[in-house]
N, C-alpha and C positions, 0 to 999 in steps of 0.2 A: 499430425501436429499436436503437439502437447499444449494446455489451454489449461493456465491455472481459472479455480473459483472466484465469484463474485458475490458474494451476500449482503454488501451495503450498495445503497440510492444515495441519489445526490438529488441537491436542491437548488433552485435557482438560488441566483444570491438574495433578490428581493424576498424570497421565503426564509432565508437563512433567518433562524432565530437564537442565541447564544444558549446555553445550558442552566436552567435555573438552580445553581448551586445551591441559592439558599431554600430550595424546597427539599432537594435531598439531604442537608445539612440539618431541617427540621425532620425531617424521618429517623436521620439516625440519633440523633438526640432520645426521639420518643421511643427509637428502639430502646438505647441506651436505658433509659429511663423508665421502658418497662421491666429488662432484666433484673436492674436494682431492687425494683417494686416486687418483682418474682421473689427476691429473696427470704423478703420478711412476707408475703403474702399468698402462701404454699402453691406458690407457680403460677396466681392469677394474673400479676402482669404480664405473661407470653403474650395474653388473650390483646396487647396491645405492641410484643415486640413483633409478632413473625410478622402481621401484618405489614407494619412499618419496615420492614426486612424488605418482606415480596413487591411493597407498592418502589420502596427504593429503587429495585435491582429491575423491576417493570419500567420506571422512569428512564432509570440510565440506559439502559441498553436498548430503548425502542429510538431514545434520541442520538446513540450511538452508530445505530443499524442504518437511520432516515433521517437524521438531522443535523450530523455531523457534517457532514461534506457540502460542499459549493461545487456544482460542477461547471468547468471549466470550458471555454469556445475555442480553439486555437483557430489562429488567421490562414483559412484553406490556402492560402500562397505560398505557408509554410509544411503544406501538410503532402506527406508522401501517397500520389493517389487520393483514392474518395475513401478509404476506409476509416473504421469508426473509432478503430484506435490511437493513439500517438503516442509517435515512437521518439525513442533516446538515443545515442551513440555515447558511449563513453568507458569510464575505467571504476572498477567499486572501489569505493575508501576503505569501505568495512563493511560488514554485515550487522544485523541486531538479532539475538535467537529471542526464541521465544520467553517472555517473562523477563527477558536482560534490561537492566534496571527501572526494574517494575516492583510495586508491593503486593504481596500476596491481591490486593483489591481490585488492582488494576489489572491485575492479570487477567478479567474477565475479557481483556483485552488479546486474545491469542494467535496475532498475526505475528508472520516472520518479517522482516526487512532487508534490503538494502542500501546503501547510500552511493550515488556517482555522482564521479568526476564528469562534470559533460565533454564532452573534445570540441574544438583542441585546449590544450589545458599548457601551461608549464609551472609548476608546485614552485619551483625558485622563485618565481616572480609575486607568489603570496607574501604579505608583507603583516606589519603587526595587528593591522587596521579590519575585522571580522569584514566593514560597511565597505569599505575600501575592494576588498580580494569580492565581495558581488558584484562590487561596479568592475572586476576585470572582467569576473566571470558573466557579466550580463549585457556589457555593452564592448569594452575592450578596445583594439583598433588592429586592423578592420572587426566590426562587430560579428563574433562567433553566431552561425546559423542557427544555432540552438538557444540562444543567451534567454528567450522568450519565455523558456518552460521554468529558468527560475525568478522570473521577475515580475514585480506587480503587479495585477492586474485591478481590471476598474470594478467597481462597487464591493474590494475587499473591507470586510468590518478594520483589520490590521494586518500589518505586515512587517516580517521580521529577516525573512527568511534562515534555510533550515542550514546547518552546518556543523561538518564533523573537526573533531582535531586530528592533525597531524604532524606526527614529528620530521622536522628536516634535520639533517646533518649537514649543516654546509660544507663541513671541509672535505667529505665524497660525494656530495648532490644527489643525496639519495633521500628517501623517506618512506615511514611505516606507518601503518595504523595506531592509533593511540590504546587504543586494548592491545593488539602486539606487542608492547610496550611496559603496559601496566596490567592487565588482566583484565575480566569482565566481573561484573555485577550482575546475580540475578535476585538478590535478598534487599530488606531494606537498606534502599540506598544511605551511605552514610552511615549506617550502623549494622549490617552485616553484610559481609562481604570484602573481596581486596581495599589496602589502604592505600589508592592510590597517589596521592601524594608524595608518601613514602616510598612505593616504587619510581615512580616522576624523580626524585630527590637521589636516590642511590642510581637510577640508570643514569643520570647526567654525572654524577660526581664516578664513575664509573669508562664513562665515554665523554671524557672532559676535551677530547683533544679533537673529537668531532663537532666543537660547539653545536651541540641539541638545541635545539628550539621548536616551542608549537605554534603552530599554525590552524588559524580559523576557516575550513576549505569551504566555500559554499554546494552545496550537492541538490542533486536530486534522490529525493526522499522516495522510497519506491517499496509498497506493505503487498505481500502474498498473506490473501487474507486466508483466518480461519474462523472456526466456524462456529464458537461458546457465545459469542454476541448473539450472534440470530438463534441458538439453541436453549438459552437460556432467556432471551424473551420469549418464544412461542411456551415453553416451559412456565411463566409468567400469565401466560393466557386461557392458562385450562381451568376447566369449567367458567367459561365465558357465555356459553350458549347460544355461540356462533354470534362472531361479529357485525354481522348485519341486525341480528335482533338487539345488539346492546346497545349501537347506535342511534335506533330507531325516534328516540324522542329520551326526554329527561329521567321519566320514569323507568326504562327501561335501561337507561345508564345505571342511574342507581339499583335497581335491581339486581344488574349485573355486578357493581361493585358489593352490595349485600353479601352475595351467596361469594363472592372470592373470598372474602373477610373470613366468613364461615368457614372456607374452605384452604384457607392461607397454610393451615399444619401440610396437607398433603399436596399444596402446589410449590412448598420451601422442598419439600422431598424431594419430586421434579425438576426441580432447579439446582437440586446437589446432582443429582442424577446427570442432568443436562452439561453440569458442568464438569464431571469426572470425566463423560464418555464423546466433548466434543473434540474434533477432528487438528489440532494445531498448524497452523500456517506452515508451507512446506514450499521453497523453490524446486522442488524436484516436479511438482505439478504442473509449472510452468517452464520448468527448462528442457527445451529442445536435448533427449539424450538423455534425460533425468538426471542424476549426480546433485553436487552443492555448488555452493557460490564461494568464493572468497576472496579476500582482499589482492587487489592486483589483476584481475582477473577482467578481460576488455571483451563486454559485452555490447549487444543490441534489446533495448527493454521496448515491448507496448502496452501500453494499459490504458484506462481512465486515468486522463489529467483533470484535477479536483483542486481545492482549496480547504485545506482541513482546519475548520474552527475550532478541531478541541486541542489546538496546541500552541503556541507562541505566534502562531502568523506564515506559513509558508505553502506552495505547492509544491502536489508529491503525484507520481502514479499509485492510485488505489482503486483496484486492484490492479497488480502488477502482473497480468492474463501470460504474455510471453517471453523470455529469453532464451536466444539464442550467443553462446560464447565464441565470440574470431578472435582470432590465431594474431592478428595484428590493427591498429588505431591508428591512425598518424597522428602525432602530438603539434606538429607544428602547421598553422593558419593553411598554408596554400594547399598543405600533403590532404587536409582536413577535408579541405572545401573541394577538390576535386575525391575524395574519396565518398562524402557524403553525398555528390551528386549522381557520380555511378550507381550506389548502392539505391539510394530515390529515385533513379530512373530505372530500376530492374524491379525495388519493388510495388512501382508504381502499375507493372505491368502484371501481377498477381491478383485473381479476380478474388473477391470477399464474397460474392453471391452468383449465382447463375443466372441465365438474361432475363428470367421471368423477376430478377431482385428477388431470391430470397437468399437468408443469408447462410455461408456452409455451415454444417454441423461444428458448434462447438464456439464459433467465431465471436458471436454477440450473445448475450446476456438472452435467456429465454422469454417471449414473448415481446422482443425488440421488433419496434415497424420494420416492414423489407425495406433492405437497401435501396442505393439509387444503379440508376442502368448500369450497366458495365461501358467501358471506355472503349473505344477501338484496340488498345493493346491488350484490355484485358480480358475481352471476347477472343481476340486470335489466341491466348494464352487459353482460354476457358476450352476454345473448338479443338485445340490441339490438344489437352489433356483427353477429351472425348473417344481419340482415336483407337483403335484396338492395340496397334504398335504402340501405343503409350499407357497401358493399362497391366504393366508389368508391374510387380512385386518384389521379386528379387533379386532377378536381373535379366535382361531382355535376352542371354545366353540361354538361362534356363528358363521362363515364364514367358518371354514373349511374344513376337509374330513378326513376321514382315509386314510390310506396309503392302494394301492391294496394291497391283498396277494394272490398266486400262492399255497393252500394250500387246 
Protein backbone atom coordinates (compact mmCIF):
# COMPACT_ATOMS: atom_id res chain seq x y z
CA UNK A 1 0.00 0.00 0.00
CA UNK A 2 1.39 3.37 -1.05
CA UNK A 3 1.46 5.88 2.07
CA UNK A 4 2.20 9.40 1.23
CA UNK A 5 4.57 11.56 3.89
CA UNK A 6 3.67 13.41 6.88
CA UNK A 7 6.04 16.21 8.20
CA UNK A 8 3.75 18.67 9.98
CA UNK A 9 1.95 18.18 13.89
CA UNK A 10 -1.01 19.51 14.79
CA UNK A 11 -2.23 21.32 17.85
CA UNK A 12 -4.91 21.28 19.95
CA UNK A 13 -7.13 24.15 19.26
CA UNK A 14 -6.59 25.60 22.81
CA UNK A 15 -2.73 25.73 21.91
CA UNK A 16 -3.52 27.00 18.53
CA UNK A 17 -1.71 30.45 18.44
CA UNK A 18 -2.02 32.70 15.23
CA UNK A 19 1.28 33.67 13.42
CA UNK A 20 3.09 36.73 14.67
CA UNK A 21 3.24 38.61 11.42
CA UNK A 22 4.39 41.63 12.89
CA UNK A 23 7.52 39.95 14.27
CA UNK A 24 8.53 38.68 10.89
CA UNK A 25 7.55 41.93 9.26
CA UNK A 26 10.09 43.49 11.80
CA UNK A 27 12.85 41.02 10.66
CA UNK A 28 12.51 41.75 7.28
CA UNK A 29 12.38 45.35 7.60
CA UNK A 30 15.84 44.99 9.62
CA UNK A 31 16.92 42.72 6.97
CA UNK A 32 15.88 45.20 4.44
CA UNK A 33 17.59 47.83 6.18
CA UNK A 34 20.64 46.11 6.85
CA UNK A 35 21.23 45.57 2.90
CA UNK A 36 20.80 49.42 2.46
CA UNK A 37 23.27 50.01 5.29
CA UNK A 38 25.73 47.30 3.30
CA UNK A 39 25.76 49.68 0.62
CA UNK A 40 27.42 52.69 1.79
CA UNK A 41 29.04 50.78 4.69
CA UNK A 42 31.56 48.17 2.84
CA UNK A 43 29.08 45.20 3.56
CA UNK A 44 28.96 45.87 7.42
CA UNK A 45 25.24 45.71 7.52
CA UNK A 46 24.98 41.91 6.35
CA UNK A 47 26.44 41.44 9.91
CA UNK A 48 22.60 42.63 10.74
CA UNK A 49 20.78 41.24 7.35
CA UNK A 50 21.47 37.43 7.20
CA UNK A 51 20.63 37.18 10.74
CA UNK A 52 17.35 38.82 10.29
CA UNK A 53 17.03 36.44 7.13
CA UNK A 54 17.87 33.13 9.34
CA UNK A 55 15.95 34.25 12.57
CA UNK A 56 12.84 35.09 9.76
CA UNK A 57 12.85 31.89 7.85
CA UNK A 58 13.45 29.88 11.60
CA UNK A 59 10.23 31.71 12.70
CA UNK A 60 8.16 30.77 9.83
CA UNK A 61 8.72 27.56 9.08
CA UNK A 62 8.98 26.03 12.85
CA UNK A 63 5.30 27.70 13.19
CA UNK A 64 4.60 26.33 9.78
CA UNK A 65 5.82 22.78 10.49
CA UNK A 66 3.92 22.69 14.41
CA UNK A 67 1.70 25.50 14.72
CA UNK A 68 -0.06 25.78 11.75
CA UNK A 69 -2.55 23.16 12.02
CA UNK A 70 -5.54 22.41 14.57
CA UNK A 71 -6.14 18.98 14.69
CA UNK A 72 -9.34 17.83 14.12
CA UNK A 73 -11.77 14.93 16.24
CA UNK A 74 -14.40 13.43 13.75
CA UNK A 75 -17.65 11.88 15.50
CA UNK A 76 -16.49 7.92 15.71
CA UNK A 77 -20.18 7.40 14.42
CA UNK A 78 -19.11 8.84 11.31
CA UNK A 79 -15.85 7.20 11.17
CA UNK A 80 -15.25 3.98 8.87
CA UNK A 81 -13.77 1.35 11.55
CA UNK A 82 -11.22 2.43 14.40
CA UNK A 83 -8.64 3.70 12.13
CA UNK A 84 -6.72 6.81 12.53
CA UNK A 85 -7.24 8.15 9.38
CA UNK A 86 -10.49 9.88 7.68
CA UNK A 87 -11.61 9.30 4.71
CA UNK A 88 -13.38 11.29 1.61
CA UNK A 89 -15.49 10.00 -1.21
CA UNK A 90 -15.79 12.29 -4.00
CA UNK A 91 -14.74 13.85 -7.59
CA UNK A 92 -11.50 16.44 -7.76
CA UNK A 93 -12.32 19.92 -9.05
CA UNK A 94 -8.79 20.60 -9.90
CA UNK A 95 -5.59 20.07 -8.74
CA UNK A 96 -2.76 22.81 -7.29
CA UNK A 97 1.10 21.89 -8.64
CA UNK A 98 3.52 22.80 -6.71
CA UNK A 99 4.37 26.65 -6.45
CA UNK A 100 0.74 27.50 -8.46
CA UNK A 101 -0.02 30.71 -7.41
CA UNK A 102 2.42 31.13 -4.94
CA UNK A 103 5.51 33.91 -4.85
CA UNK A 104 8.78 32.94 -5.16
CA UNK A 105 8.48 33.20 -0.78
CA UNK A 106 5.79 31.23 -0.24
CA UNK A 107 7.03 28.61 -2.20
CA UNK A 108 8.95 27.52 0.90
CA UNK A 109 5.65 26.09 0.88
CA UNK A 110 6.10 22.93 -1.41
CA UNK A 111 3.06 20.73 -1.06
CA UNK A 112 0.93 19.42 -4.00
CA UNK A 113 -2.85 19.66 -3.73
CA UNK A 114 -6.21 18.60 -4.43
CA UNK A 115 -9.52 20.01 -4.24
CA UNK A 116 -12.95 17.63 -4.02
CA UNK A 117 -16.23 17.54 -4.67
CA UNK A 118 -17.64 15.48 -1.71
CA UNK A 119 -20.51 12.96 -3.13
CA UNK A 120 -23.06 13.11 -3.65
CA UNK A 121 -22.91 16.45 -5.38
CA UNK A 122 -25.10 17.88 -8.45
CA UNK A 123 -22.81 21.13 -9.95
CA UNK A 124 -26.32 22.49 -11.49
CA UNK A 125 -27.87 23.02 -8.27
CA UNK A 126 -24.76 25.59 -7.30
CA UNK A 127 -26.09 28.75 -7.39
CA UNK A 128 -24.56 32.38 -7.21
CA UNK A 129 -24.30 32.44 -3.53
CA UNK A 130 -20.30 30.93 -2.40
CA UNK A 131 -22.38 30.73 1.69
CA UNK A 132 -25.23 29.40 -0.02
CA UNK A 133 -23.57 26.15 -2.50
CA UNK A 134 -21.74 25.22 1.72
CA UNK A 135 -25.16 25.07 3.16
CA UNK A 136 -25.98 22.45 0.16
CA UNK A 137 -22.71 21.06 0.31
CA UNK A 138 -22.90 20.73 4.16
CA UNK A 139 -26.21 20.15 5.35
CA UNK A 140 -28.51 19.69 2.08
CA UNK A 141 -31.68 17.50 2.19
CA UNK A 142 -31.42 14.54 3.13
CA UNK A 143 -28.00 15.80 4.73
CA UNK A 144 -24.94 14.23 2.76
CA UNK A 145 -22.88 11.70 5.17
CA UNK A 146 -19.98 13.45 4.54
CA UNK A 147 -21.29 17.35 4.88
CA UNK A 148 -19.15 17.18 8.44
CA UNK A 149 -15.61 17.19 7.02
CA UNK A 150 -16.35 20.71 5.41
CA UNK A 151 -18.25 22.38 8.08
CA UNK A 152 -17.45 24.13 11.37
CA UNK A 153 -16.23 23.01 13.83
CA UNK A 154 -16.05 24.15 17.61
CA UNK A 155 -13.19 26.29 19.15
CA UNK A 156 -12.22 27.30 15.36
CA UNK A 157 -10.35 31.03 15.70
CA UNK A 158 -12.61 31.47 12.00
CA UNK A 159 -14.25 30.06 9.45
CA UNK A 160 -14.66 30.60 5.79
CA UNK A 161 -14.42 27.62 4.18
CA UNK A 162 -12.38 26.51 1.21
CA UNK A 163 -13.68 26.75 -2.52
CA UNK A 164 -12.70 26.31 -6.14
CA UNK A 165 -14.37 27.85 -9.16
CA UNK A 166 -16.17 26.28 -11.75
CA UNK A 167 -17.56 26.88 -14.94
CA UNK A 168 -20.97 25.54 -15.83
CA UNK A 169 -22.38 25.69 -19.31
CA UNK A 170 -25.90 25.50 -18.76
CA UNK A 171 -27.14 25.01 -22.13
CA UNK A 172 -25.15 21.16 -22.01
CA UNK A 173 -24.98 20.75 -18.21
CA UNK A 174 -21.67 20.28 -18.12
CA UNK A 175 -18.70 21.98 -16.38
CA UNK A 176 -14.74 22.31 -16.19
CA UNK A 177 -12.13 23.40 -14.04
CA UNK A 178 -11.48 27.12 -13.82
CA UNK A 179 -7.69 26.67 -14.78
CA UNK A 180 -8.94 24.43 -17.77
CA UNK A 181 -10.39 27.33 -18.88
CA UNK A 182 -8.04 29.99 -18.10
CA UNK A 183 -4.67 28.49 -17.44
CA UNK A 184 -2.54 28.42 -14.10
CA UNK A 185 -0.44 30.70 -12.24
CA UNK A 186 2.96 29.83 -10.91
CA UNK A 187 4.60 33.53 -10.80
CA UNK A 188 3.61 36.57 -9.04
CA UNK A 189 0.15 36.28 -8.96
CA UNK A 190 -1.32 39.30 -10.84
CA UNK A 191 1.71 40.33 -12.23
CA UNK A 192 3.31 37.33 -13.87
CA UNK A 193 1.77 34.92 -15.35
CA UNK A 194 -1.76 34.08 -17.54
CA UNK A 195 -4.35 37.14 -17.56
CA UNK A 196 -6.98 35.55 -16.50
CA UNK A 197 -9.65 37.67 -16.88
CA UNK A 198 -8.88 38.19 -20.45
CA UNK A 199 -9.11 34.56 -20.96
CA UNK A 200 -12.53 34.47 -18.74
CA UNK A 201 -13.66 37.35 -21.17
CA UNK A 202 -12.75 35.74 -24.69
CA UNK A 203 -13.90 32.04 -23.65
CA UNK A 204 -17.44 33.36 -22.75
CA UNK A 205 -17.72 35.78 -25.71
CA UNK A 206 -16.51 32.70 -27.68
CA UNK A 207 -18.97 30.15 -26.28
CA UNK A 208 -21.79 32.82 -25.89
CA UNK A 209 -24.53 30.22 -26.76
CA UNK A 210 -23.48 27.98 -23.92
CA UNK A 211 -24.22 30.76 -21.27
CA UNK A 212 -20.81 30.11 -19.18
CA UNK A 213 -21.04 31.03 -15.76
CA UNK A 214 -18.82 30.53 -12.48
CA UNK A 215 -19.47 28.90 -9.77
CA UNK A 216 -18.15 29.01 -6.06
CA UNK A 217 -17.93 24.85 -5.31
CA UNK A 218 -17.18 24.29 -1.67
CA UNK A 219 -14.34 21.29 -1.67
CA UNK A 220 -12.18 19.58 0.39
CA UNK A 221 -8.80 20.95 0.52
CA UNK A 222 -6.55 17.99 0.46
CA UNK A 223 -2.11 18.92 0.64
CA UNK A 224 0.46 15.84 -0.20
CA UNK A 225 2.93 17.33 1.66
CA UNK A 226 6.70 18.07 0.88
CA UNK A 227 9.35 18.32 2.49
CA UNK A 228 11.41 22.32 2.26
CA UNK A 229 9.30 23.26 5.38
CA UNK A 230 10.70 20.76 7.78
CA UNK A 231 14.28 20.92 5.75
CA UNK A 232 14.69 24.18 5.87
CA UNK A 233 13.99 24.56 9.62
CA UNK A 234 16.25 21.85 10.85
CA UNK A 235 18.74 23.74 8.13
CA UNK A 236 17.78 26.84 10.55
CA UNK A 237 18.91 24.84 13.59
CA UNK A 238 22.59 24.09 13.03
CA UNK A 239 24.89 24.74 15.32
CA UNK A 240 22.38 24.90 18.12
CA UNK A 241 24.26 22.61 20.34
CA UNK A 242 21.74 20.24 20.74
CA UNK A 243 18.41 21.33 21.85
CA UNK A 244 18.26 20.15 25.07
CA UNK A 245 21.31 22.15 26.09
CA UNK A 246 19.73 25.41 24.55
CA UNK A 247 16.69 25.00 26.46
CA UNK A 248 18.22 24.37 29.54
CA UNK A 249 17.67 27.71 31.27
CA UNK A 250 18.12 31.58 29.98
CA UNK A 251 21.54 31.60 29.79
CA UNK A 252 21.91 28.89 27.77
CA UNK A 253 19.12 30.27 25.30
CA UNK A 254 21.01 33.05 24.84
CA UNK A 255 24.06 31.41 24.39
CA UNK A 256 22.67 29.46 21.89
CA UNK A 257 21.15 32.40 19.96
CA UNK A 258 24.98 34.03 20.28
CA UNK A 259 26.93 31.59 18.52
CA UNK A 260 23.78 31.18 15.51
CA UNK A 261 24.21 35.05 15.15
CA UNK A 262 27.92 34.35 14.75
CA UNK A 263 27.20 31.61 12.82
CA UNK A 264 24.02 32.84 10.45
CA UNK A 265 26.69 33.29 6.99
CA UNK A 266 26.99 29.31 6.94
CA UNK A 267 23.56 28.38 8.37
CA UNK A 268 21.68 30.96 5.29
CA UNK A 269 24.10 28.43 3.08
CA UNK A 270 22.33 25.47 4.67
CA UNK A 271 19.16 26.77 4.06
CA UNK A 272 19.72 27.55 0.30
CA UNK A 273 20.98 24.16 0.30
CA UNK A 274 18.02 22.69 2.18
CA UNK A 275 15.85 24.44 -0.07
CA UNK A 276 17.26 23.63 -3.75
CA UNK A 277 17.56 19.79 -2.82
CA UNK A 278 14.00 19.40 -0.82
CA UNK A 279 11.78 16.63 -1.90
CA UNK A 280 8.30 18.50 -3.57
CA UNK A 281 4.91 17.17 -2.77
CA UNK A 282 3.98 14.40 -5.02
CA UNK A 283 0.30 12.34 -5.30
CA UNK A 284 2.22 9.63 -6.86
CA UNK A 285 3.48 8.80 -3.09
CA UNK A 286 -0.02 8.43 -2.10
CA UNK A 287 -1.88 7.03 -4.93
CA UNK A 288 -2.50 3.51 -4.93
CA UNK A 289 -0.66 2.59 -8.59
CA UNK A 290 1.26 5.76 -8.46
CA UNK A 291 0.49 7.96 -11.71
CA UNK A 292 -1.37 11.74 -11.11
CA UNK A 293 -4.44 13.18 -10.22
CA UNK A 294 -6.66 15.27 -12.31
CA UNK A 295 -9.62 16.96 -12.60
CA UNK A 296 -12.74 14.79 -13.10
CA UNK A 297 -11.20 12.01 -11.61
CA UNK A 298 -13.56 10.00 -8.78
CA UNK A 299 -11.41 9.11 -6.05
CA UNK A 300 -11.37 7.74 -2.22
CA UNK A 301 -8.83 10.27 0.03
CA UNK A 302 -7.56 9.43 3.91
CA UNK A 303 -5.48 11.70 5.67
CA UNK A 304 -5.35 13.93 8.72
CA UNK A 305 -8.39 15.90 9.04
CA UNK A 306 -6.96 19.47 10.64
CA UNK A 307 -7.96 23.11 10.56
CA UNK A 308 -5.41 25.23 8.80
CA UNK A 309 -4.89 28.67 10.36
CA UNK A 310 -2.56 29.87 7.89
CA UNK A 311 -5.31 30.56 5.38
CA UNK A 312 -8.79 32.22 5.23
CA UNK A 313 -10.61 29.60 7.71
CA UNK A 314 -11.26 26.08 6.31
CA UNK A 315 -10.68 22.16 6.91
CA UNK A 316 -8.66 20.18 4.60
CA UNK A 317 -6.74 16.62 4.77
CA UNK A 318 -3.10 17.48 5.58
CA UNK A 319 -1.46 15.20 5.08
CA UNK A 320 -3.22 13.56 2.28
CA UNK A 321 -1.31 9.82 3.33
CA UNK A 322 -3.72 7.70 0.67
CA UNK A 323 -5.71 7.62 -2.75
CA UNK A 324 -7.16 5.23 -4.18
CA UNK A 325 -9.17 6.13 -7.98
CA UNK A 326 -12.78 4.16 -8.74
CA UNK A 327 -13.91 3.54 -11.98
CA UNK A 328 -17.38 5.11 -10.66
CA UNK A 329 -19.32 7.65 -7.77
CA UNK A 330 -23.02 7.78 -7.62
CA UNK A 331 -23.88 11.54 -7.77
CA UNK A 332 -27.20 11.19 -6.79
CA UNK A 333 -28.45 11.02 -2.57
CA UNK A 334 -29.85 7.25 -2.36
CA UNK A 335 -27.00 5.72 -5.23
CA UNK A 336 -24.65 7.64 -2.56
CA UNK A 337 -25.77 6.51 0.55
CA UNK A 338 -26.00 2.97 -0.30
CA UNK A 339 -22.68 2.96 -1.96
CA UNK A 340 -20.88 4.74 0.86
CA UNK A 341 -22.25 2.14 3.27
CA UNK A 342 -21.03 -0.81 1.30
CA UNK A 343 -17.74 0.51 0.91
CA UNK A 344 -17.73 1.40 5.14
CA UNK A 345 -18.78 -1.80 5.86
CA UNK A 346 -15.89 -3.64 3.81
CA UNK A 347 -13.56 -1.13 4.88
CA UNK A 348 -14.36 -1.35 8.21
CA UNK A 349 -13.27 -4.81 8.16
CA UNK A 350 -9.49 -4.01 7.25
CA UNK A 351 -7.28 -4.38 10.34
CA UNK A 352 -4.64 -1.03 10.75
CA UNK A 353 -2.78 -3.11 13.46
CA UNK A 354 -2.16 -6.60 14.52
CA UNK A 355 -3.91 -8.04 17.79
CA UNK A 356 -1.00 -7.00 20.00
CA UNK A 357 -2.26 -3.01 18.54
CA UNK A 358 0.62 -2.25 16.86
CA UNK A 359 0.24 -0.38 13.95
CA UNK A 360 1.21 -1.88 10.05
CA UNK A 361 4.17 -0.62 8.64
CA UNK A 362 3.71 2.55 7.08
CA UNK A 363 -0.05 3.26 8.30
CA UNK A 364 0.56 5.87 11.11
CA UNK A 365 2.92 8.61 11.46
CA UNK A 366 6.35 6.99 13.38
CA UNK A 367 6.29 6.92 16.90
CA UNK A 368 2.23 7.08 16.98
CA UNK A 369 0.68 5.16 20.46
CA UNK A 370 -0.46 1.44 19.37
CA UNK A 371 -3.69 1.30 18.07
CA UNK A 372 -6.79 0.14 19.74
CA UNK A 373 -7.74 -3.99 19.62
CA UNK A 374 -8.89 -5.13 16.45
CA UNK A 375 -12.67 -5.75 16.03
CA UNK A 376 -14.14 -9.03 15.39
CA UNK A 377 -14.09 -8.42 11.52
CA UNK A 378 -10.94 -7.24 11.65
CA UNK A 379 -9.16 -10.12 13.46
CA UNK A 380 -10.99 -12.70 10.93
CA UNK A 381 -9.55 -10.36 8.09
CA UNK A 382 -6.06 -10.18 10.03
CA UNK A 383 -6.12 -14.57 10.85
CA UNK A 384 -6.96 -14.98 7.34
CA UNK A 385 -4.35 -12.83 5.84
CA UNK A 386 -2.02 -15.09 8.13
CA UNK A 387 -2.63 -18.15 6.19
CA UNK A 388 -0.03 -19.65 3.93
CA UNK A 389 -2.95 -19.99 0.95
CA UNK A 390 -3.08 -16.36 1.41
CA UNK A 391 0.55 -15.19 1.33
CA UNK A 392 0.83 -15.19 -2.44
CA UNK A 393 2.51 -12.48 -4.50
CA UNK A 394 1.52 -12.89 -7.70
CA UNK A 395 -0.92 -15.14 -8.00
CA UNK A 396 -2.12 -18.03 -6.22
CA UNK A 397 -1.59 -20.05 -9.92
CA UNK A 398 2.08 -19.32 -9.73
CA UNK A 399 3.20 -18.41 -5.91
CA UNK A 400 0.70 -20.00 -3.99
CA UNK A 401 -0.55 -23.27 -1.89
CA UNK A 402 -3.41 -25.07 -1.19
CA UNK A 403 -4.95 -24.67 1.88
CA UNK A 404 -3.92 -27.76 4.51
CA UNK A 405 -6.83 -30.11 4.99
CA UNK A 406 -7.34 -32.41 8.15
CA UNK A 407 -9.14 -35.02 6.04
Amino acid sequence: MSVGPQYTSCVEAKDFEPAKDWYVALLVVAAAGGAIAALFSGGIGLLVTIPALVEALHYTSEWMLNGKLICLQRDPAKMCGDHEMVWAIGEVADTEAVGEDKNPIADIDNDYSMNVILAPFNMMAFGDSAQKNLEIATIGSPPPPQGDLLSRQKDMPKFNGCFRTMIVTTTDQKYRAWTEVVGRDYGWTGIIGPDQQKAWADYVAENAWLLPKQRSVPVLHCEFEGSRIRDVLDATNTFNLGSKFCKKNWFTKLLCKVIQILMSPLILIAIAKAWAGAKDGDPADALEGGGTINSKDQVIAGGRWVYDGGHDGYNEFHATRIVQKVAYVPKDPAGFAAFHKHWCDEHSKVPHTDPAGNSQSGSTPKGAPPGPPLTPKQRETYDNQQKPENQWVLHPAVDGCEPFRDD
